[in-house]
Phi, psi and omega in degrees: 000131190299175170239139178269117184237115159257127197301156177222134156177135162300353186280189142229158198054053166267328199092023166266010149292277170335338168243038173240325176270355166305324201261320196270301163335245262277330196286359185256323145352292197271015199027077157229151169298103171253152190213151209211064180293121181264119143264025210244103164351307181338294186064036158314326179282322175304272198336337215272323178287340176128359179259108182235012161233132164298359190263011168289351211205098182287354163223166224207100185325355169288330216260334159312287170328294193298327154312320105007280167327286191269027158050039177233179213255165163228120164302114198269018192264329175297309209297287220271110193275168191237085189278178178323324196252032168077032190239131169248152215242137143252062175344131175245162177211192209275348198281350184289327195298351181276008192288337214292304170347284192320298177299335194295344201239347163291153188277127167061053157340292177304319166271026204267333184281326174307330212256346151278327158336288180300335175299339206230006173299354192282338203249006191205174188256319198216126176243118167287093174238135176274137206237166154262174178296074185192167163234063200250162205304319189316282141011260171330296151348293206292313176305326208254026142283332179313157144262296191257151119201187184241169191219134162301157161173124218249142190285033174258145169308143156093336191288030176247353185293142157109332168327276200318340165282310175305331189267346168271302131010239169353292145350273184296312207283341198283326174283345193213018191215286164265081170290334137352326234271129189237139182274114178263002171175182192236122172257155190247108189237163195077016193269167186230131168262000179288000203253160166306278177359254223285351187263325167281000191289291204312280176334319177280338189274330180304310172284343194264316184236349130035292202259002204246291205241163198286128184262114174317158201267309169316145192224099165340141101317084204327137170203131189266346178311311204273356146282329164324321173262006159287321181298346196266338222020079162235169165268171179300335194291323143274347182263323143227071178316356178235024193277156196282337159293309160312306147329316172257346147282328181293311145355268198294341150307313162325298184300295195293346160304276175306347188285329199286342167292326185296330189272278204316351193239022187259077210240117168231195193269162176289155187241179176297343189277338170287296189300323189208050142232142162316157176280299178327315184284000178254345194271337163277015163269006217225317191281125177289135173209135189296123186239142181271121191219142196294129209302320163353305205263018176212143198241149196306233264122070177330138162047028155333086154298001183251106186286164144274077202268154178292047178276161156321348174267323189279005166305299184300322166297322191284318161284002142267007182279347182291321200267340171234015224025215192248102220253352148240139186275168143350135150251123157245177176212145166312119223279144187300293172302005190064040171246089124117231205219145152258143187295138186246288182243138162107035163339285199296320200280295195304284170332296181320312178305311202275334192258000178289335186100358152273157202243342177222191182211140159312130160208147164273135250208136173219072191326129142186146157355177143304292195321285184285336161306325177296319168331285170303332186304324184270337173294307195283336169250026180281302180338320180342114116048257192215108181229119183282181183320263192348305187297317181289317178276018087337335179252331155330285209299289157344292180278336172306317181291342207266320180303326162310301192276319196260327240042134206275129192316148170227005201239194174259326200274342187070035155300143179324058174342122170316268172286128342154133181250071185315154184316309185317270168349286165352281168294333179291333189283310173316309194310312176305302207272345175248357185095325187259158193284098171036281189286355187266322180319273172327295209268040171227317176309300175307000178279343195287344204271355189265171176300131164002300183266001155321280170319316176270339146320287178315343179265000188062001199286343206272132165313319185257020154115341176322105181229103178303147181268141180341273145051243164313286203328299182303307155336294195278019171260022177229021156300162174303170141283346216249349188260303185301341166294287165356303191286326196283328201265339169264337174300295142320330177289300199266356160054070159168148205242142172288153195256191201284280151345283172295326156333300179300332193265347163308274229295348165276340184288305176322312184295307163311348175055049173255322206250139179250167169328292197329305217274329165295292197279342129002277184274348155298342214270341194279134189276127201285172212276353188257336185281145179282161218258146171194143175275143210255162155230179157234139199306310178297316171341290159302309183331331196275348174293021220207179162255183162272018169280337188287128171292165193274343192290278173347286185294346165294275148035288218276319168325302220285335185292294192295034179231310173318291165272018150308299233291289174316300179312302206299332207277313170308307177320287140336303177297308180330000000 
């Protein structure tokens, strides 16, 4: 019995015509039986084969529909045309688009392609459908006729819009139409790897759906021989069979071969939940599903290193949750004592939600670990934007320790590595995955050692602008805490930060068990080799002029105005 895969995306120009007839090649290739339904108006999969006049071919998917519909037979030897490379075609043409009319007014709409679908699984290893760009009945068919499907998504700005409607889609077809129904991966088409642009697209396509859904190891390539060979009607497989795409259609043919072997050779003893529940009832213990659950009943993300702040970005998020809701969902796991849920992933979505004036959020319920919660927590935010120092050395440390004890997931299922992951490993595997070199890793971890008000420095966080350099910062995190308040306390008296120098000589005086209150204010105090010549006061000098609440900024602030009309008076005067 054949597996069904329908290519999917509401988008147009994703490459799903191009994998849908690629992917049907090569599996005729590998000698499997395809049989290759255009559901598109268009008929770009047909054309791709060499039919490109309807008058080649007397039936048609439209003739299909309708057959179905009035419950009468269709020959299927007129239907299914047979090309060269072994791919047999149900073909479309422009005559489909008026088809949507028709269904909107048929019994069970939704299921009339499934219910041809079934007539012909028998004759083939693989049934392909190409969908159109859209999410209208046709679509929708195609889904709830499906085993699989796969969804395009091209390494271009924008070429992630519209996810979040398909995936909803899809949802809704898996609940209440197909339950069955499986994402068997997201393929990445178009990519350029000369460019940052297509490498970060991909990396974002990575972080946003990643942890949800199987991303193919294969990656397209932009290429033109293989728009080229539409125009010819060949697949890329004949027309440039060593071409870089072609190479990587086959790849990813390869993957969807092993993923449909892999189900089929997946054979056990029945367990008691197989004997004596019904199949609805295992397949809805078995299907994850996004659930609306009241924001109340989810809880921060023990030692969360990532704040949330009321910034322009979250600006920006409240506003599109007004204008589109909360278009991915939330991940939680059930809270240990069982008072609800704690937050994993969607930190931000949930605050944006919540200051929207909503009370609940999409969430997906996930059992995991500490270990692997910590993972994903950190994976779905490292990418961010905008990550102070601090935070990175907090997701840093977090995940270095969850990797130390467990070892780091490697599958979709988050099952256990077998073996046990040394402190070495370890880091080398963060370092690969985040981009950065070993030793910049450690000096980000070292940010965790510092005092509070430190941290906020080095984050820019401080109200009066006090801002420590990376640098410096990573030095003085190997001060005492009782030393490192001493640097914060002069840093405040005297509004100037140590320079990456003077940092160092602490912090070799400290190992020496030399620095001390003096031996700190000594050397903040000293005028660096960059500094402009400036007059210092000491604070009990001044203080009783002040109130106690004045900050050191404030009371500089407040000279400078009454030294401006000292300045203005002598002046009036001197004319006079």
């Amino acid at each position: 019995m054949a597996e069904v895969i329908a290519i999917a995306n509401q988008k147009g120009g994703v490459g799903k015509t191009m994998t849908s007839v690629s992917l049907s090649a090569c599996l005729a290739l590998h000698s499997k039986k395809v049989l290759l339904v255009d559901l598109d108006p268009q008929g770009h999969s047909t054309k791709a084969f060499g039919y490109y006049d309807s008058s080649q071919y007397p039936l048609s998917m439209r003739e299909v529909i309708l057959s179905v519909i009035q419950d009468v037979p269709i020959d299927k030897e007129q239907l299914i045309l047979h090309s060269d490379e072994n791919v047999d075609i149900v073909p479309a043409n422009i005559s489909l688009a008026g088809i949507n009319s028709t269904l909107e007014s048929a019994m069970c709409r939704e299921t009339v392609v499934k219910r041809f679908i079934d007539t012909v699984r028998d004759d083939y290893d693989f049934i392909i459908i190409d969908t159109n760009p859209s999410l209208d009945n046709l679509p929708i068919n195609a889904l709830t006729a499906s085993d699989k499907v796969i969804i395009t998504v091209q390494a271009e700005p924008y070429g992630v819009e519209g996810m979040a409607d398909l995936l909803k889609s899809i949802n809704m077809v898996k609940r209440n139409l197909n339950p069955d129904l499986k994402i068997d991966g997201i393929l990445i088409t178009m990519t350029d790897e000369r460019t940052n642009l297509s490498k970060k697209i991909i990396q974002d396509i990575h972080k946003n759906f990643g942890q949800h859904i199987k991303i193919f190891n294969s990656t397209i390539p932009r290429c033109v021989k293989a728009s080229e060979s539409t125009g010819v009607g060949e697949s890329i497989f004949v027309y440039d069979p060593k071409g870089s795409a072609t190479k990587a259609y086959n790849v990813f043919t390869k993957e969807v071969i092993l993923n449909a072997e892999k189900e089929h050779n997946d054979i056990r003893m029945p367990s008691y939940d197989d004997l004596f529940t019904n199949e609805e009832q295992r397949q809805e213990a078995k299907l994850e599903k996004i659930m609306e659950l009241p924001i109340s009943e989810i809880h921060e993300f023990k030692n969360h290193p990532f704040k949330v702040r009321e910034d322009e970005q979250m600006i920006k998020l409240i506003e599109s949750i007004t204008e589109n809701g909360i278009l991915l969902p939330t991940l939680v796991r059930p809270s240990k004592d069982g008072s609800g849920y704690e937050m994993v992933s969607g930190h931000r979505r949930m605050k944006g939600a919540e200051l929207n004036g909503l009370d609940k959020v999409p969430a997906i319920v996930r059992d995991l670990t500490d270990d692997q919660a910590t993972i994903i927590m950190v994976d779905s935010n490292i990418q961010r934007e905008t990550i102070l120092p601090s935070e990175r050395g907090f997701a840093y440390k977090m995940k270095l320790e969850a990797m130390n004890r467990q070892g780091k997931r490697n599958d979709l299922t988050f099952s256990q590595v077998g073996k046990k992951l040394n402190e070495t490993y370890s880091i080398d595997k963060l370092a690969e995955e985040v981009g950065e070199k070993k030793n910049q890793i450690y000096r980000y971890i070292r940010l965790t050692k510092l005092v509070e008000p430190l941290r906020d420095m080095v984050d820019g966080l401080r109200e009066d602008k006090i801002k420590i350099a990376f640098n410096p910062a990573v030095e003085l995190s190997y001060l005492s805490k009782e030393n490192q308040e001493l640097v914060v306390k002069y840093i405040e008296e005297f509004d100037l930060t140590p320079s990456h120098a003077q940092t160092i000589r602490m912090k070799e005086l400290s190992k020496e068990n030399r620095l001390d209150e003096n031996v700190i204010y000594s050397i903040m105090t000293e005028v660096k080799a960059n500094q402009k010549e400036k007059i210092s006061f000491k604070m009990e000098d001044i203080d009783e002029y002040f109130p106690n609440d004045f900050t050191p900024r404030q009371k500089s602030d407040t000279i400078l105005k009454l030294l401006k009309i000292w300045a203005k008076k002598r002046k009036k005067e001197h004319e006079r």
